[in-house]
C-alpha positions as CSV (number, residue, x, y, z in Angstrom):
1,X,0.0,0.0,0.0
2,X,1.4,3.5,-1.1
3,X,2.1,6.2,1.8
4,X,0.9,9.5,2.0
5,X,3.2,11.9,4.6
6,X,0.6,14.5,6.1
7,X,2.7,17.6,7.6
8,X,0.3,20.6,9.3
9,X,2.1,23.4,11.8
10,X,-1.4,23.6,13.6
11,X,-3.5,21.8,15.1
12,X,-6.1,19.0,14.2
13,X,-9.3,20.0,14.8
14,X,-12.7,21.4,13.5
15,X,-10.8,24.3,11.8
16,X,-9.3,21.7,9.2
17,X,-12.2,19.1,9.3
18,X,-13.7,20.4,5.9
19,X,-10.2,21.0,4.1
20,X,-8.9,17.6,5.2
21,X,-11.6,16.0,3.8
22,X,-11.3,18.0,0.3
23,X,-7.4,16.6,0.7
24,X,-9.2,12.9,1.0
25,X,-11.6,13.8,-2.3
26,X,-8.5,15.0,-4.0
27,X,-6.8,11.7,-3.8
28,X,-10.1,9.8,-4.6
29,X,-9.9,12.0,-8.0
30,X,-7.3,9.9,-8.8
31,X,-8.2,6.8,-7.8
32,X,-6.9,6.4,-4.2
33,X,-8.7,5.7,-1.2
34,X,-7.4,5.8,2.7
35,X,-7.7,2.6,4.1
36,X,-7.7,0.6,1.1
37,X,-5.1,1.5,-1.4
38,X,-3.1,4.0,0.6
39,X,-2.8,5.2,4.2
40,X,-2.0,8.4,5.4
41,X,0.5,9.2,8.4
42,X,-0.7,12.2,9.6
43,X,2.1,14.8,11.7
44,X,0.3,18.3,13.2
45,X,2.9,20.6,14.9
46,X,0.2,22.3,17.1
47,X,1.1,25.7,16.5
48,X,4.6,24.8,17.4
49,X,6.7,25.2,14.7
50,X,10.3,24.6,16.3
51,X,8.1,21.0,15.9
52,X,8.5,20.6,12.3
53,X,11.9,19.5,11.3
54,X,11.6,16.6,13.8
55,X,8.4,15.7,12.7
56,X,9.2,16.1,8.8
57,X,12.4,13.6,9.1
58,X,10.0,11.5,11.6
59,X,7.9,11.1,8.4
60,X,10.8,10.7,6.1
61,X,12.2,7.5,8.2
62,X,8.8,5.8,8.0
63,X,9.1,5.4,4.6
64,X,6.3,7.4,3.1
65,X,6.0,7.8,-0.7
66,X,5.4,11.6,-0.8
67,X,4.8,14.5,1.8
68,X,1.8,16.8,1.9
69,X,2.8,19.7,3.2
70,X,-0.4,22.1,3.6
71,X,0.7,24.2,7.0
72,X,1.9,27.1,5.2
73,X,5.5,27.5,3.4
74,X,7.3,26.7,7.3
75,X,6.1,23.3,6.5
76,X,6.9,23.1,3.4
77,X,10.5,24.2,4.3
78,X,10.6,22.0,6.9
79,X,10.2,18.7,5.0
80,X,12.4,19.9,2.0
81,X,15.2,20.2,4.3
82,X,14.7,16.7,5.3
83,X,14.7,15.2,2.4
84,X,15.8,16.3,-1.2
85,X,14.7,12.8,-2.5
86,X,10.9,12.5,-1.9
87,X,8.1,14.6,-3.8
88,X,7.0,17.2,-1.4
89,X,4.1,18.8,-2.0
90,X,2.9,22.4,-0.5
91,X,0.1,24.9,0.0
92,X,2.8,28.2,0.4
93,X,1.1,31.8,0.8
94,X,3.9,33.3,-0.3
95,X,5.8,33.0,-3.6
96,X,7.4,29.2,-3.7
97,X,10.0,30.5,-5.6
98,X,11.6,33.3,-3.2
99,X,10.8,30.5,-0.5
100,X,13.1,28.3,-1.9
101,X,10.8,25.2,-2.0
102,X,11.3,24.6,-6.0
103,X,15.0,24.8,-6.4
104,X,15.6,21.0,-5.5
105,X,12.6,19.8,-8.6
106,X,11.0,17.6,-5.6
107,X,8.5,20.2,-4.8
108,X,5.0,21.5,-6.6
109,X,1.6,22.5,-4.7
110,X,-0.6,25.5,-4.8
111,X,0.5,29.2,-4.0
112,X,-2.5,30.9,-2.5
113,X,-1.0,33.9,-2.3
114,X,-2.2,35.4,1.1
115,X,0.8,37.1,1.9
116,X,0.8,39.0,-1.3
117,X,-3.1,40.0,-0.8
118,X,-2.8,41.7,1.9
119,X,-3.4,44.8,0.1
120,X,-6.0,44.2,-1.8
121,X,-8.0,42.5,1.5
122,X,-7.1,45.8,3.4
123,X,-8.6,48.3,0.8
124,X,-12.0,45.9,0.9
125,X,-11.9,46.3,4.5
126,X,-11.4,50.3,4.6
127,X,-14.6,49.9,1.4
128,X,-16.8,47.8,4.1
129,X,-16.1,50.1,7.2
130,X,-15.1,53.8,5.4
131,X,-15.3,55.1,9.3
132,X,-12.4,52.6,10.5
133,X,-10.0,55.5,10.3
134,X,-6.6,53.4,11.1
135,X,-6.3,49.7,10.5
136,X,-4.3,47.2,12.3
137,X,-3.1,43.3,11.5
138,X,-2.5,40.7,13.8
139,X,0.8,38.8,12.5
140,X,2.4,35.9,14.1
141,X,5.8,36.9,14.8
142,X,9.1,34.8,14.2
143,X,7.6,33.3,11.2
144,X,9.1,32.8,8.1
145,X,6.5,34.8,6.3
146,X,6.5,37.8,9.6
147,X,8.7,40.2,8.1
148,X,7.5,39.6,4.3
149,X,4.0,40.5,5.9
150,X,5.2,43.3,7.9
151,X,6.9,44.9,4.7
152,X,3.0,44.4,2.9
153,X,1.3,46.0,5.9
154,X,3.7,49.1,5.8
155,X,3.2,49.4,1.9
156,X,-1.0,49.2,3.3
157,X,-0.7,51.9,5.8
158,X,-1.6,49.4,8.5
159,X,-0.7,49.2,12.0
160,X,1.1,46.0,12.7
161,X,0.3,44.4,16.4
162,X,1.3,40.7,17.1
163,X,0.0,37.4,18.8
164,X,2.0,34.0,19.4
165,X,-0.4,32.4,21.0
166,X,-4.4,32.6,21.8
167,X,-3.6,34.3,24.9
168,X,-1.9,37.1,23.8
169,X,-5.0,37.9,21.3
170,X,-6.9,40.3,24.0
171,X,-3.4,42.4,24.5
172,X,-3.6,42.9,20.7
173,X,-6.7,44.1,20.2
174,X,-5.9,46.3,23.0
175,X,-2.8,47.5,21.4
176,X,-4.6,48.4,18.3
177,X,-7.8,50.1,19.5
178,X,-4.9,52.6,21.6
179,X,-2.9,52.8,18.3
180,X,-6.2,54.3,16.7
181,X,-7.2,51.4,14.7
182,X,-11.4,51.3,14.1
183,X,-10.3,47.7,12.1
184,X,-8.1,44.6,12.2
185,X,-7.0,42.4,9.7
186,X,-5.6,39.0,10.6
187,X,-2.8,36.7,8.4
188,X,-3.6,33.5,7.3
189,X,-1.3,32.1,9.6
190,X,-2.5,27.9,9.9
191,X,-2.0,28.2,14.0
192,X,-4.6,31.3,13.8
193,X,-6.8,29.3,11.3
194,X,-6.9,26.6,14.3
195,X,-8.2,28.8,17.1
196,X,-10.4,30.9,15.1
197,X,-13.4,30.4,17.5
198,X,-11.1,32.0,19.5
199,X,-10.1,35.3,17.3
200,X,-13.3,35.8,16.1
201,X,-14.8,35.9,19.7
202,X,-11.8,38.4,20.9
203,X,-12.5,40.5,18.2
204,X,-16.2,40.8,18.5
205,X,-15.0,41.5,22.2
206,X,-13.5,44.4,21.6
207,X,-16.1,45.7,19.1
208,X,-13.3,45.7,16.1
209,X,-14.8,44.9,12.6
210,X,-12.1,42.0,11.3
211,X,-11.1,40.7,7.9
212,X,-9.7,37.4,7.6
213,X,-8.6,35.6,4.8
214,X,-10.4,32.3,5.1
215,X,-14.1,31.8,5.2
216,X,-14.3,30.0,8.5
217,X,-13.7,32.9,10.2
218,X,-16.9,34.4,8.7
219,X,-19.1,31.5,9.4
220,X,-18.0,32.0,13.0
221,X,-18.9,36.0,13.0
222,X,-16.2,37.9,11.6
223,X,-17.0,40.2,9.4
224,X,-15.6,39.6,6.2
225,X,-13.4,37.4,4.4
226,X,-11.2,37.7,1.4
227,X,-9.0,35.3,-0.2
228,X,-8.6,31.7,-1.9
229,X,-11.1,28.8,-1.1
230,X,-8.6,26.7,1.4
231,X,-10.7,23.2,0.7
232,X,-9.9,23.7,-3.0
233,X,-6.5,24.2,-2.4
234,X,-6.3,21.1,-0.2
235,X,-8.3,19.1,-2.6
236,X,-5.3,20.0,-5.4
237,X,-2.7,18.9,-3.3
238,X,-4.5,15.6,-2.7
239,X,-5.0,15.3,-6.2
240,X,-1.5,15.9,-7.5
241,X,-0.8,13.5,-4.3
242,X,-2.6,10.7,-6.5
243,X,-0.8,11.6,-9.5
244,X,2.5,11.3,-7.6
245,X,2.0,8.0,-6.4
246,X,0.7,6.8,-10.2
247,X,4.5,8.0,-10.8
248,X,4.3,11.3,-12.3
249,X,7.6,13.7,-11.1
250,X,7.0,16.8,-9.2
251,X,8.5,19.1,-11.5
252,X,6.1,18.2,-14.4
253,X,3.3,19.5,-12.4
254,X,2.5,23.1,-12.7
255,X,2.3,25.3,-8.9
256,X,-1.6,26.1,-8.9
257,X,-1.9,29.7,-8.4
258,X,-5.4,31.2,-7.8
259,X,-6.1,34.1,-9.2
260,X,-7.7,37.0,-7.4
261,X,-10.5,37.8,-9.1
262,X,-11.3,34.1,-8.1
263,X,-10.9,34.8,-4.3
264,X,-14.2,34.4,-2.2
265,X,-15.2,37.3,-0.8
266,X,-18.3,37.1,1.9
267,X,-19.7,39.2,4.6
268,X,-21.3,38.0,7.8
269,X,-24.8,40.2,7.5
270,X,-26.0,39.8,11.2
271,X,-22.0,41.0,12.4
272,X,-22.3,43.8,10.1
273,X,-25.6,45.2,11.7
274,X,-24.5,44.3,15.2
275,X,-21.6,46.6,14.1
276,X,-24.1,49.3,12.6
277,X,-22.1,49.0,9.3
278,X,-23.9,49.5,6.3
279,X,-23.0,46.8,3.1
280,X,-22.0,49.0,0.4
281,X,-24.2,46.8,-2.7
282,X,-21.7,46.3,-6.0
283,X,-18.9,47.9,-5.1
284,X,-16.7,43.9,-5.8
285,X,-18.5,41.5,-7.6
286,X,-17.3,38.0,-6.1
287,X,-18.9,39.9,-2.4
288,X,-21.8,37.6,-1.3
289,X,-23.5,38.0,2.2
290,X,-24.6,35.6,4.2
């Protein structure tokens, strides 16, 4: 039976339910199904990402036929640097190339690009809430993508506060609301996309209209969400997962990039009256309110 290599630097939970399952569906595209013609070892970091290099060569000595790496390019670099032999496959939000992750030919996956939207999710934000004034973002700091994301939120205007872990998420908001900031914005780190509950109720908290980059967020009660569909991107790598394993090389298949004018965009209706905000009709045309 072939073996699938599962690497994630959050944690496994309800977050990651749906896009794990699209990363299963993937793999049936192509003919493989867990349990009976291929298993899956799966290796979450829990928001710990000194974690990863052990548990990428961990997943390397098992023997595995491929890794899927879909925690974000620190996972993606972790596995590379343990092996320079076995497909890797990614889900980066920032450009695979200036990451390093395709100069060994190992390595394909799907760029989704959130570090490089930031921009573009900010000015949909200042659209939704004209009155915000100042916005901040909530980074995750010693990342590999924190100072690539700091450089985007100074080209933005934003105010840049920072959260390592869940309990540092009230001192944020706090930070931001004294900095000015009538907004907040929050990466696409994976560990934030694991205690999103947890955001989203901080947030509301503190009576700051949010933008996130992943829909979750929004079905939750943030505010609004901009950015690629995360359950498509998983089912790719699952599917080019399948292809792997049928022998194809990594380097013949193409990085998936989404393109923006692709990106979901919804509102949360009943956050944006609770907020007194009022939905601005056809100013994007990919905005849907639920």
């Amino acid at each position: 039976m072939n073996v699938i290599g599962f690497l994630n630097s959050a944690s496994d939970g309800s977050a990651f339910a749906q896009p794990v399952d699209a990363f299963r569906n993937g793999l049936k595209s192509n003919g493989f199904i867990e349990g009976q013609n291929v298993s899956v070892i799966s290796r979450w970091a829990e928001g710990d990402y000194a974690k990863l290099p052990a548990l990428a060569t961990e997943l390397v000595e098992s023997g595995v036929d491929v890794i899927a790496t879909t925690g974000g390019t620190v996972a993606a670099q972790a596995a590379l640097k343990a092996t320079k032999k076995l497909p890797v496959l990614f889900i980066s939000g920032f450009d695979p190339a200036k990451a390093g992750l395709l100069k060994f030919g190992n390595a394909s996956g799907v760029n989704v690009s959130t570090t490089e939207s930031v921009p573009e999710r900010a000015k949909a934000l200042r659209t939704l809430v004209p009155k915000a004034g100042k916005v901040a973002v909530l980074l995750r700091p010693k990342t590999f993508v924190f100072e690539r994301e700091k450089e985007q939120a100074k080209k933005a205007g934003l105010i840049v506060v920072e959260a390592k872990t869940n309990k540092d998420l009230r001192a944020a908001c706090e930070k931001a609301k004294k900095a000015g900031a009538g907004a907040l914005m929050v990466c696409a780190d994976p560990y934030f996309t694991s205690i999103h509950k947890e955001i989203v109720s901080v947030v509301r908290e503190h009576e700051l209209p949010a933008a996130f980059t992943w829909r979750q967020y929004v079905d939750e009660g943030g505010l609004m969400s901009l950015g690629p569909d995360l359950s498509q991107a998983y089912f790719q790598i699952g599917a080019y997962a399948g292809l792997i394993l049928k022998g194809i090389k990594p380097d013949a298949l193409r990085v998936q990039t989404p393109r923006s004018d692709n990106f979901e965009f919804v509102v949360n209706g009943g956050t944006a009256k609770a907020l007194n905000i009022e939905i601005p009709r056809g100013f994007d045309r990919r905005m849907i309110v639920i």
